[in-house]
C-alpha positions as CSV (number, residue, x, y, z in Angstrom):
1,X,0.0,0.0,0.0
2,X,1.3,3.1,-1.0
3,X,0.9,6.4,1.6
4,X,0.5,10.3,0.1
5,X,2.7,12.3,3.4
6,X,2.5,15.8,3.5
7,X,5.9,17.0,5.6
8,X,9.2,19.1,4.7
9,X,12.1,17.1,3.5
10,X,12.6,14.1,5.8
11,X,16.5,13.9,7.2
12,X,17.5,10.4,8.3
13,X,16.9,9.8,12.1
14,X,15.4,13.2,12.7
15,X,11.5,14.4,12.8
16,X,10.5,16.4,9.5
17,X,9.4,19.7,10.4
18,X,7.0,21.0,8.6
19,X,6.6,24.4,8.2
20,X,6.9,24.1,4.5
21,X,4.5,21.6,3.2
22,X,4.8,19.5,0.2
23,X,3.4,15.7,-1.2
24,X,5.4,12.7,-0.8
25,X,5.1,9.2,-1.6
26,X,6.5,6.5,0.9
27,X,5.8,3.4,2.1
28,X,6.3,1.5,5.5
29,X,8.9,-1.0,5.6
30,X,6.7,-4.0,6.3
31,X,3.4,-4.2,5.0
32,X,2.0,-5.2,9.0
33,X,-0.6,-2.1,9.9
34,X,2.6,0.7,11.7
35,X,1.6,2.1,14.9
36,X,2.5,4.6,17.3
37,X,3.5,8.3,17.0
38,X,6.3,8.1,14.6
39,X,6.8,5.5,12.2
40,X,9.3,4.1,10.1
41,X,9.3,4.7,6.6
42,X,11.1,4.6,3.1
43,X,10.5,7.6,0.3
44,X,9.6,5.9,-2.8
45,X,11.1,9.3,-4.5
46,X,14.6,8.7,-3.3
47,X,14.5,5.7,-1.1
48,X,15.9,6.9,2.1
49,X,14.5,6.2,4.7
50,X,13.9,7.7,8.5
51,X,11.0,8.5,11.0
52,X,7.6,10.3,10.3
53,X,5.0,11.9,12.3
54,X,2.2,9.4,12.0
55,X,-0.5,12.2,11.8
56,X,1.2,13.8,8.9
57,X,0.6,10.1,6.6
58,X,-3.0,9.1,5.1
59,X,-3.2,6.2,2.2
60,X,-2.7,7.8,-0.7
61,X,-6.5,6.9,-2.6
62,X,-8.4,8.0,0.5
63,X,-10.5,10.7,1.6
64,X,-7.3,11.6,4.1
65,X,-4.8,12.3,1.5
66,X,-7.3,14.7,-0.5
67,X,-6.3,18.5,0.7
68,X,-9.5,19.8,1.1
69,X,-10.7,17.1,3.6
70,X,-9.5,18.8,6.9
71,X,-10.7,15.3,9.1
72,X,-12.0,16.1,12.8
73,X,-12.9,19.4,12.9
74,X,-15.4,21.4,15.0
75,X,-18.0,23.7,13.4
76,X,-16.8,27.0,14.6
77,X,-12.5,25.9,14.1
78,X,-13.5,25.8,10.3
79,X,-15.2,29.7,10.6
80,X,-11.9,30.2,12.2
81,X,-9.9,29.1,9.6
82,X,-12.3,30.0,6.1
83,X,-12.4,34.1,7.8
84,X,-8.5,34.6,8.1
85,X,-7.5,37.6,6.1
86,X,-6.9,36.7,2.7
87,X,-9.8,33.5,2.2
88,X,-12.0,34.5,-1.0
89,X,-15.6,33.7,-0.9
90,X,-16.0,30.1,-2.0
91,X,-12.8,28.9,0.0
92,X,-13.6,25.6,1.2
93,X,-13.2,22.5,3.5
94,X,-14.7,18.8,4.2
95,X,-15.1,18.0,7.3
96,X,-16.4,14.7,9.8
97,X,-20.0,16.1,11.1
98,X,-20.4,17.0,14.5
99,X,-23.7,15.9,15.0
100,X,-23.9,12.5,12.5
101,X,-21.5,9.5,12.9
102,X,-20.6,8.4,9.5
103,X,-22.0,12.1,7.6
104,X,-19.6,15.1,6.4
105,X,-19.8,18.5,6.5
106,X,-18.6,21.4,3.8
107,X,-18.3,24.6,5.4
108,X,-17.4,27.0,2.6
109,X,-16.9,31.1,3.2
110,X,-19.4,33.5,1.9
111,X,-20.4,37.0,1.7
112,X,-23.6,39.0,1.6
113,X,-24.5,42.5,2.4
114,X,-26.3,41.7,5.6
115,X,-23.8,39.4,7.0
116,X,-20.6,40.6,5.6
117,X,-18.1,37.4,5.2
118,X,-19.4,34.8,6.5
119,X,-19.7,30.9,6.6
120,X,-21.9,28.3,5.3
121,X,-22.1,24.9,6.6
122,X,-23.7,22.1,4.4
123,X,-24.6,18.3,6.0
124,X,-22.7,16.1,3.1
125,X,-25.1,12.5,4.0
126,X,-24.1,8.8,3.0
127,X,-26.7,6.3,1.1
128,X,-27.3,3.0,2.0
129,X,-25.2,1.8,-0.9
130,X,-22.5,4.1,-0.1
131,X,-22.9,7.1,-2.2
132,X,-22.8,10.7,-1.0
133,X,-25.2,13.5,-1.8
134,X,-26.0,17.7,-0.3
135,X,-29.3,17.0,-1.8
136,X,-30.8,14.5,-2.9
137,X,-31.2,15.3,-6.7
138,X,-27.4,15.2,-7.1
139,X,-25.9,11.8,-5.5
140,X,-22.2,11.3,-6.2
141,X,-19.9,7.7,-5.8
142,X,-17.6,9.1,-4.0
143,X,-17.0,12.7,-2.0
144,X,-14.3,13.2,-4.3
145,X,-16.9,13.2,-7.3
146,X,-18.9,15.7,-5.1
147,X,-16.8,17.9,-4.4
148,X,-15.7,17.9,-8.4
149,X,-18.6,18.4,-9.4
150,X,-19.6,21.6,-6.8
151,X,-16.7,22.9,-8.1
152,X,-17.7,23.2,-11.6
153,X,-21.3,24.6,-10.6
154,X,-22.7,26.0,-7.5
155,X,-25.8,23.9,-8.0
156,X,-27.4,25.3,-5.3
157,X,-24.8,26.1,-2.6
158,X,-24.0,29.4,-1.7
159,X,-21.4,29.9,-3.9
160,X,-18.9,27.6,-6.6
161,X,-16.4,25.8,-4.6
162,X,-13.2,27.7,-5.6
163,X,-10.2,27.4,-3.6
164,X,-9.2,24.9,-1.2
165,X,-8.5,26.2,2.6
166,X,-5.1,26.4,3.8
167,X,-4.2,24.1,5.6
168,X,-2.9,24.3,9.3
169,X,0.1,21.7,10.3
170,X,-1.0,18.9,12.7
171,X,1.1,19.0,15.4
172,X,3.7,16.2,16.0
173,X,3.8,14.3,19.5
174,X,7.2,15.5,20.2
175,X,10.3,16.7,18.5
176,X,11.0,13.2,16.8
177,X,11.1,9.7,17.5
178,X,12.3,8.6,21.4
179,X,12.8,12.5,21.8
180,X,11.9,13.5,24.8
181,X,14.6,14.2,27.3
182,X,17.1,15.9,25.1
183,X,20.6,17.2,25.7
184,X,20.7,20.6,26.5
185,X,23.7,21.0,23.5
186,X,20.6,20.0,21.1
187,X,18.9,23.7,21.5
188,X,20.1,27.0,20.5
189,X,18.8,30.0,22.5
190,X,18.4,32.5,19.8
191,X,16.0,35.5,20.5
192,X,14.9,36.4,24.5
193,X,10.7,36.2,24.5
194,X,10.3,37.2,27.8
195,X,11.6,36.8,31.6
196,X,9.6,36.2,34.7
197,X,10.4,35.5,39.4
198,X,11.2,32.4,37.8
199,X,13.0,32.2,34.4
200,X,13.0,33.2,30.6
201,X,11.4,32.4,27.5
202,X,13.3,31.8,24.5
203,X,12.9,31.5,20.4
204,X,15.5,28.9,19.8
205,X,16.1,25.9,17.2
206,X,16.3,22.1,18.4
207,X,19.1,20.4,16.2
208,X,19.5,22.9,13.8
209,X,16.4,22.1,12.5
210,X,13.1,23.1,14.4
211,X,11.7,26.2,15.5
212,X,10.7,25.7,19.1
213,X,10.2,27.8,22.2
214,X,12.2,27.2,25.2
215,X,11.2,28.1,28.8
216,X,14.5,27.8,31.4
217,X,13.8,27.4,34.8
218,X,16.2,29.2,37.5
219,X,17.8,26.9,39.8
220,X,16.1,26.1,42.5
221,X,12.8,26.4,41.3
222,X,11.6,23.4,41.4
223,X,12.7,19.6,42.2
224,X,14.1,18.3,38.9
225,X,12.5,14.7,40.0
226,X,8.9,16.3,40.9
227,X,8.7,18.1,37.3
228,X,9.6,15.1,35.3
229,X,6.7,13.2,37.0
230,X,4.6,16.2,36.0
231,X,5.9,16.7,32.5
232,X,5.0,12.8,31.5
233,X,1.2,13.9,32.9
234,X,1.4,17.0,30.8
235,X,2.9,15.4,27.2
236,X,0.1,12.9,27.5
237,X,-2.6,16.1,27.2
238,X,-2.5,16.3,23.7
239,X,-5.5,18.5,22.4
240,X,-5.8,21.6,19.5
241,X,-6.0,24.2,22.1
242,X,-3.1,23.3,24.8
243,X,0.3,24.3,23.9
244,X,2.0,20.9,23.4
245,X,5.0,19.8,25.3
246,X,7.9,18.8,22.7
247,X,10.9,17.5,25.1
248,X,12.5,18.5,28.4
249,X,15.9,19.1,29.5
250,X,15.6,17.6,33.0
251,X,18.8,18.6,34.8
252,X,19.2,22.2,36.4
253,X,18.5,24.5,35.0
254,X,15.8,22.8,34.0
255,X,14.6,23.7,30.2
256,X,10.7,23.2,28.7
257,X,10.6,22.9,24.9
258,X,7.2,23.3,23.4
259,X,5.9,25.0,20.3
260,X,6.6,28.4,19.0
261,X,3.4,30.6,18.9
262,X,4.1,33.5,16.9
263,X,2.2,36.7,18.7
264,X,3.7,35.5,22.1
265,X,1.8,35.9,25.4
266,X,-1.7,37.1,24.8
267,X,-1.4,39.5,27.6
268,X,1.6,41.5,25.5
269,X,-0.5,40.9,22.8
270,X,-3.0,42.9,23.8
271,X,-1.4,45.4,25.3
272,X,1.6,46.0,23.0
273,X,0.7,43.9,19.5
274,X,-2.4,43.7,17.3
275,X,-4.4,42.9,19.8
276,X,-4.6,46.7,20.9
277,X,-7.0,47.0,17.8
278,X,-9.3,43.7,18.2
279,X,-13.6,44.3,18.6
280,X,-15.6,42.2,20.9
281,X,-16.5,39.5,18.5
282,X,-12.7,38.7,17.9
283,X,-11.8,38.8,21.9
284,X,-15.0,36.5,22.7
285,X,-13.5,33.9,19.9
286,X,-10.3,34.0,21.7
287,X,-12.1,33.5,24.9
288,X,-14.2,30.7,23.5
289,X,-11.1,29.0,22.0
290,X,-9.1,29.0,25.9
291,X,-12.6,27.6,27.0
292,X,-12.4,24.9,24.6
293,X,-9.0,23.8,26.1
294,X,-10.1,24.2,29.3
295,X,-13.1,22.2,28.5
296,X,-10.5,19.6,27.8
297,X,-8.7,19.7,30.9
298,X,-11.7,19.5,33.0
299,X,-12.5,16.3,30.9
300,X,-9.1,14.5,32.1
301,X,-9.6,15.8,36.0
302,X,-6.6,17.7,35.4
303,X,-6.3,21.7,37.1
304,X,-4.4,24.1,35.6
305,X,-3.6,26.4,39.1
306,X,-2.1,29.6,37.4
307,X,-4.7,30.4,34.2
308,X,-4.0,34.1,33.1
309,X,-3.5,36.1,29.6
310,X,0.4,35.5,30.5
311,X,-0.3,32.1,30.4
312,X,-2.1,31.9,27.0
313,X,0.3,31.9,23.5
314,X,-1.1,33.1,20.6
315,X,-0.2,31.9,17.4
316,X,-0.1,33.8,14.1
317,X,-3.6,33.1,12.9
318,X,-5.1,34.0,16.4
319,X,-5.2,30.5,17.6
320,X,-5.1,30.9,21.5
321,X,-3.3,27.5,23.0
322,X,-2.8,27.3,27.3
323,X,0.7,27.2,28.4
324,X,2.2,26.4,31.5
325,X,-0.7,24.1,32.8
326,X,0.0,22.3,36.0
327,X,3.2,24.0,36.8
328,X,2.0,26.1,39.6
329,X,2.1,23.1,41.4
330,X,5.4,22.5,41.8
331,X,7.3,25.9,42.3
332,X,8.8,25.8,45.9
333,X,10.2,29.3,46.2
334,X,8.5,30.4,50.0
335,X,7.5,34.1,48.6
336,X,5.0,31.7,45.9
337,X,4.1,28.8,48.5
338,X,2.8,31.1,51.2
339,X,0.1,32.6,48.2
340,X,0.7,35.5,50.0
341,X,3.9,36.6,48.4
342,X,5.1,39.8,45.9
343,X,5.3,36.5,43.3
344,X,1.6,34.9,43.7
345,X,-1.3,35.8,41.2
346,X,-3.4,36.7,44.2
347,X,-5.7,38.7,41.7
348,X,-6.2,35.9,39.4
349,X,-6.9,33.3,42.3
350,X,-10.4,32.0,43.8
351,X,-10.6,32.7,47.3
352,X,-10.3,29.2,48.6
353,X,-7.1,28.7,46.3
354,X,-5.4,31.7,47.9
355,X,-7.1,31.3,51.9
356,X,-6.5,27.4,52.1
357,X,-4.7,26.1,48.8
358,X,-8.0,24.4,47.6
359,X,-7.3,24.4,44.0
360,X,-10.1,22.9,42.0
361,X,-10.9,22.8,37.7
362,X,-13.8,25.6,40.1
363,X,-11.0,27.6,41.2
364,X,-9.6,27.6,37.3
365,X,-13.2,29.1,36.5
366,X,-12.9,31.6,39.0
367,X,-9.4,32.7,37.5
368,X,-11.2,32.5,33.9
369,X,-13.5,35.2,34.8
370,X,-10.6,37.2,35.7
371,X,-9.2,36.3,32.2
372,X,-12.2,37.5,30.8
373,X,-11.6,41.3,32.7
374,X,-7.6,41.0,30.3
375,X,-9.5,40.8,27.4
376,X,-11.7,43.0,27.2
377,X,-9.7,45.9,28.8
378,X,-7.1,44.7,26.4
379,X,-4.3,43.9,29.1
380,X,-5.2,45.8,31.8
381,X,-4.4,44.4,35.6
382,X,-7.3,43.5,37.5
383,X,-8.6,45.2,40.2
384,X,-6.5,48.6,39.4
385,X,-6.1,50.6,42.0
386,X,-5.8,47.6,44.7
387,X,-2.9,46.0,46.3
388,X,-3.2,41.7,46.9
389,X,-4.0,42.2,50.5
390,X,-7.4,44.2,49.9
391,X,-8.3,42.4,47.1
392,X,-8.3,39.6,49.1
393,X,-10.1,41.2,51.7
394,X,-12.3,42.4,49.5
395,X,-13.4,40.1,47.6
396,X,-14.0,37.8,51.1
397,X,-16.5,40.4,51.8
398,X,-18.4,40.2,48.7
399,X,-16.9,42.9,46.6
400,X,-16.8,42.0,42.6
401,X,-14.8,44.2,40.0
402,X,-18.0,46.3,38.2
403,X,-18.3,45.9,34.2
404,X,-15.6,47.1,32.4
405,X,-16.1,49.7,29.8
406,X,-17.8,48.7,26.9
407,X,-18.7,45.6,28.1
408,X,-21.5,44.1,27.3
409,X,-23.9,43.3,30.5
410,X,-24.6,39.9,29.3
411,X,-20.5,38.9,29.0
412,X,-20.1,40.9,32.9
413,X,-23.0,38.5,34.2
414,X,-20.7,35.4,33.2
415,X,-17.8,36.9,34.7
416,X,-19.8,36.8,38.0
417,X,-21.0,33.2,37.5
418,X,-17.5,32.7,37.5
419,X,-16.8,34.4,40.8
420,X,-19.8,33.0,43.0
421,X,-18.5,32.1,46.5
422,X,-19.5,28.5,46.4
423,X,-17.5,26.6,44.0
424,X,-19.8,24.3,43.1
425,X,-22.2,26.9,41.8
426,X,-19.3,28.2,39.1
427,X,-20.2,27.1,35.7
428,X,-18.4,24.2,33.9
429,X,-16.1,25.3,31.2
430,X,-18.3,23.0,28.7
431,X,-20.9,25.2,29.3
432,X,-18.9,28.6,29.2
433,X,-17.7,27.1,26.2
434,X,-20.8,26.9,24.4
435,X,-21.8,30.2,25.9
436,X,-18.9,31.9,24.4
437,X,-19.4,29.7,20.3
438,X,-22.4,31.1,20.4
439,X,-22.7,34.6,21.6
440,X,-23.2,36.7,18.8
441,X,-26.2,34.4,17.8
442,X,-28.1,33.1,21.1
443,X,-26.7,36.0,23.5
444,X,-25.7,39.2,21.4
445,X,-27.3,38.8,17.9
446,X,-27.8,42.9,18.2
447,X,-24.3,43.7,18.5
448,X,-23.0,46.8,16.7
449,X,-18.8,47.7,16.9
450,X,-18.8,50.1,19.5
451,X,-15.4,52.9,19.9
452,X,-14.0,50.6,22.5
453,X,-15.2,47.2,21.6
């Protein structure tokens, strides 16, 4: 069986890594189904051979290997992607539905007057004797035929299918093959991101080859032992919204390499970058897209501890991953573990977090609403005017930070379903999550751009 692989030019022994995207033909060494992350394979082009991210490799006559089929996909990731800057009307993806096992979607950009640019989504449904039809007057063999033929006409649809979505990299699961704790001689610390009480961030390469983001860890900040248990817990949470963990270096001082994000930390993003200039519609997507990861981590029973804008990376599409989850835990400098210290997020944390260290996937929410505050003041520090010690006492009392400007009433009224006193009364982040997809049709349809927001 021949595979179709879409990756950069594959060195012997080392991961491709893909910021350049081309087709290739290869085919595994043994014919026995591979499996894992990484698998062995031989180019049919010049017959090397070497290691490949399995998640880059589809057989070469399926639906996988076609371009425009963009696989598991949520409804409101493909808006993402079909509005970027640059997307004509008619751009266009395939899909797995949401809502039928076995059925397809085609979500395809638009525009109208009323709407502006927009996206349609269209249910693509299976026969009995496996054909595929939008409606039923036009039944296809195959989705291949389908999308051919809506190609050629509009037949219907909103517009011609015209040009194929680009295409986002999937991530690999790690840096290459048995990659994981690296030497530190591997990585090249090339441009300082950023520096924080405990360390730097750092745009670097990993064997002359990958662009990768390096967090160093001063000395003494946490047991070596304690954040290589973690960091297996943390590689294993592998999902579109997380910033994924490529490879430690696991001797002090301590290095974390994970994924470059272009637009850096969303909180100097929207104080200092592009994000100075974003509307409401564009900061509740971003919010929407850290609930979706959060979502996730609430689904594994896992806690983030520390969730903030300077915790969030933003890539250059507007992607929003989490960083840093579950590190929190494991800092043991005394002016962070008494949560009463110059270095503790006092203004982000729930009360019982920062009274009596009860950290909870409730106590996340809590810090979510405070996230929320970031956004739409575009950066500013909650609670200004307060030091840690009265917000705390504060906010003990009953005391919650008013609507921001510009705000709109409905958005401040989550923020203080995320700050109710009783945990258990906090909403899940499944449900902020749908709150958020949908805001500007079940919550906000009258929404006009405001001066501010």
């Amino acid at each position: 069986m021949s595979f179709s692989l879409a990756c950069t030019d594959v060195k012997i022994g080392r991961a491709p890594t893909a910021p350049h995207l081309h087709h290739m033909h290869f085919q595994p060494p043994s014919m026995s189904a591979p499996e894992g992350d990484w698998w062995e394979a031989r180019s049919i082009n010049t017959g090397q051979k070497g290691y490949i991210p399995s998640n880059y490799v589809a057989p070469a006559d399926s639906i996988q290997a076609e371009e425009w089929y963009f696989g598991k996909m949520g409804r409101k990731d493909a808006e993402r992607l079909l509005l970027l800057p640059g997307n004509q009307r008619g751009t266009f993806l395939a899909r797995e539905s949401e809502t039928t096992k076995g059925a397809y979607s085609l979500s395809i950009r638009d525009w109208d007057e009323m709407k502006g640019d927009n996206v349609k989504h269209y249910k693509i449904r299976k026969l009995d004797n496996g054909g595929y039809y939008i409606t039923t007057r036009a039944q296809f063999e195959t989705l291949q035929k389908l999308v051919k033929h809506y190609t050629e006409h509009a037949d219907g649809l909103c517009h011609r299918l015209t040009t194929v979505c680009p295409t986002v990299k999937p991530q690999t699961q790690g840096l290459a093959k048995d990659a994981w704790e690296i030497p530190r001689e591997s990585l090249r610390l090339e441009v300082k991101l950023g520096q924080g009480c405990f360390g730097e961030v750092w745009m670097g390469t990993w064997n002359g080859t990958t662009k990768v983001a390096i967090k160093t860890l001063k000395p003494g900040t946490m047991s070596p032992e304690a954040f290589l248990q973690e960091a297996q817990i943390m590689k294993k949470l592998r999902h579109d919204k997380l910033v994924p963990l490529y490879a430690v270096v696991s001797e002090e001082p301590i290095y974390i390499v994970t994924e470059f994000m272009g637009k850096g930390s969303l909180l100097d993003f929207l104080k200092e970058g592009d994000g100075k200039f974003l509307k409401l519609p564009q900061l509740v997507d971003m919010a929407a897209q850290i609930a979706d990861g959060m979502a996730f981590i609430e689904r594994m029973n896992y806690i983030h501890r520390d969730l903030r804008a300077a915790n969030i990376l933003v890539a250059d599409n507007l992607v929003c991953k989490i960083a840093d989850f579950g590190l929190a835990r494991l800092i043991e400098d005394n002016e962070y573990t008494a949560r009463q210290g110059a270095k503790f997020p006092i203004k982000w944390t729930a009360p019982e977090a920062a009274l009596y260290g009860r950290f909870t996937i409730k106590s996340d929410v809590w810090s979510f609403g405070i996230l929320l505050t970031e956004l739409v003041t575009k950066g500013r520090v909650p609670y200004p005017g307060m030091v840690n010690r009265e917000v705390l006492e504060q906010v003990e009392r009953g005391y919650r930070m008013p609507c921001p400007q510009g705000c709109p009433e409905s958005l401040h009224e989550m923020m203080r379903h995320c700050w109710k006193k009783e945990p258990d009364e906090r909403p899940t982040f499944e449900y902020i999550q749908s709150f958020l997809e949908d805001y500007f049709t079940a919550t906000e349809p009258q929404y006009q751009p405001g001066d501010n927001l």
